[in-house]
N, C-alpha and C positions, 0 to 999 in steps of 0.2 A: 874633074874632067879636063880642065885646061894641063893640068899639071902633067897626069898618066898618059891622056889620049890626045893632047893636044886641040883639043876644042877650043873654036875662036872665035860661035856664036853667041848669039845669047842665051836668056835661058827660058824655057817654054814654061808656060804654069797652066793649070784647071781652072779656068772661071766657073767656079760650080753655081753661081748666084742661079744664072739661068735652068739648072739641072736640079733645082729643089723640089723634095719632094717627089722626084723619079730618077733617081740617080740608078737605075735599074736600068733603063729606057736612056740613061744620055749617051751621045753620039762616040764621044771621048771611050768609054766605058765599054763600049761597045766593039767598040776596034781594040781595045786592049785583053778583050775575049770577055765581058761581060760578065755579068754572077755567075757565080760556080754551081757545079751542078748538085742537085738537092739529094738525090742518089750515091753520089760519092764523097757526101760528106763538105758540100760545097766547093771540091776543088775544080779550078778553073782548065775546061776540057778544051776550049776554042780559044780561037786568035793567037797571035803570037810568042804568049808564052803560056800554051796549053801544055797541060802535064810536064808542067818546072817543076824538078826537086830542088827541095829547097833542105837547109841543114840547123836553120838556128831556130829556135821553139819548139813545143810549148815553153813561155818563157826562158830563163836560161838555160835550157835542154839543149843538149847536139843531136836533133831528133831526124831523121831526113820524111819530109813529107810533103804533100803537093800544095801547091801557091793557093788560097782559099779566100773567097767572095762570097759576103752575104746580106746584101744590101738591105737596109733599114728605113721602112719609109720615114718613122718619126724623126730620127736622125736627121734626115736629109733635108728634111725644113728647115731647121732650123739651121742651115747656111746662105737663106735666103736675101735679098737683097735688104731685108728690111732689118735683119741683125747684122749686117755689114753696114749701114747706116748707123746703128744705135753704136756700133764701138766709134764709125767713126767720130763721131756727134762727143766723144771723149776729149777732155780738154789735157790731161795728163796721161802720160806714158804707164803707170799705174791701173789709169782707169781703164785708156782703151786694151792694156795688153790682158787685165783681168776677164773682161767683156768677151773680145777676140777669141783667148782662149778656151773660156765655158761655150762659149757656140759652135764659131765655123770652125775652129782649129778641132775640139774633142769631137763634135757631131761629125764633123767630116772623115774623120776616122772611122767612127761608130758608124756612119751610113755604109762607108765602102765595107765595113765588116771583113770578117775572116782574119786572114794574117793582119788588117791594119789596126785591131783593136787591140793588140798587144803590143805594147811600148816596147821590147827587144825584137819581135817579127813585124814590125809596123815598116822597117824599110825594106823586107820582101817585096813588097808590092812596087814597080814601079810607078803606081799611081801616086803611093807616100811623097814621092820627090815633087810630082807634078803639083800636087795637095800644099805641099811645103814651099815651092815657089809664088802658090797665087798666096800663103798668108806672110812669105815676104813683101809682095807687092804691094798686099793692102798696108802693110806697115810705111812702105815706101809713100803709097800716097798719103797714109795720113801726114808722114811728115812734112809735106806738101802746104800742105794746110795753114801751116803756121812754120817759118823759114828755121826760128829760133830752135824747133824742137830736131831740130839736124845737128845740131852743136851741143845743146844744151838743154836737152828733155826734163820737164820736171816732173817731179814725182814719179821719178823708175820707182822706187817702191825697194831697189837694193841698193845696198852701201858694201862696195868693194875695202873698206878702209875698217869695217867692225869685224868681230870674231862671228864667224856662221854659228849658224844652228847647232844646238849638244847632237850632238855624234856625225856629223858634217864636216870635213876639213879642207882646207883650201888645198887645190888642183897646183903640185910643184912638179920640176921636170922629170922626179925621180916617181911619177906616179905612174902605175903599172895600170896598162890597158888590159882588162879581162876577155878574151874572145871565147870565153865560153868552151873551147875545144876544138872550134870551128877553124882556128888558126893560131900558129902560137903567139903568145901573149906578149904586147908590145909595150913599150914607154912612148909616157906621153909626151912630146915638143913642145914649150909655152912660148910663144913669141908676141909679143906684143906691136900693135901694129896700128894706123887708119887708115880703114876705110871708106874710101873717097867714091862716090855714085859717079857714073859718065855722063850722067843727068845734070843741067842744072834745077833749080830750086824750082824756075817756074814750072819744069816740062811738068813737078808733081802732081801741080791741083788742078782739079777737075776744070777746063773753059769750055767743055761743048757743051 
């Protein structure tokens, strides 16, 4: 966004903590035109981007089809405050990114349903981005936490320096970006880089 459109805010995220459990009914959700309708297959008929065609899914299909919500109540619990505690309450990068990811990060998907439950349509949804900003955040505060784990997290759980996984290979500049048909197919950029927060250490942890 900075880059394309020149944006020089920050960046907005979903506190869904409060929205557990009725992520149908939250406010957010709502202005973004709410679950889709049950009649059309789920697709989202109201608010702002009612009857968006959309071109990537079912999975890697170039399918054109309308933007789809199908909110989950069980899903939606479990993004609740009380499993954003238990990753935080994680003492390595390992523990809480394992914790994180089986709750608020997948459930949050599965609650908003439709396009978000599928890993290549998951970023249809403008809510994905909003979803994906509040589980930066929560990452950001845990670092908070403890100053060390900003420099020197232990137990990430990967090692950048071993051979991947059998049939896995490391990401080089000459690796071709597949767009599915949607667009033609690009190469990927590697650049190596640090990422420095605007934040300092303390704004992280929680003082109210």
């Amino acid at each position: 966004m900075r880059n394309e459109c020149g944006y020089v805010g920050r960046m907005p995220y979903w506190n869904e903590a409060p929205d557990a459990g009725a992520f149908n009914e939250s406010a957010l959700v709502v202005e973004f035109g709410g679950e889709g309708c049950k009649e059309n297959n789920y697709a989202v008929v109201d608010g702002p981007f009612a009857n968006t065609t959309l071109h990537l899914g079912p999975g890697e299909t170039n399918t054109p089809h309308l933007l789809t919500r199908k909110c989950d109540w069980w899903n939606s619990t479990r993004v609740g405050q009380t499993f954003v505690d238990a990753a935080n309450a994680r003492t390595t990068l390992a523990g809480f990114q394992s914790l994180l990811f089986a709750t608020v990060h997948l459930d949050g998907h599965n609650a908003v349903g439709g396009d978000m439950t599928d890993i290549q349509t998951a970023p249809n949804d403008p809510l994905f981005w909003l979803h994906h900003s509040y589980i930066d955040y929560l990452w950001w505060k845990w670092q908070g936490n403890n100053e060390t784990r900003i420099y020197d997290p232990e137990g990430a759980g990967y090692e950048t320096q071993v051979e991947p996984l059998t049939g896995f290979v490391e990401t080089k500049e000459a690796t071709v970006l597949n767009m599915f048909g949607v667009l033609p197919n690009g190469t990927a950029c590697i650049q190596c880089c640090r990422i420095a927060s605007e934040f300092s250490p303390s704004d992280r942890s929680d003082k109210s």
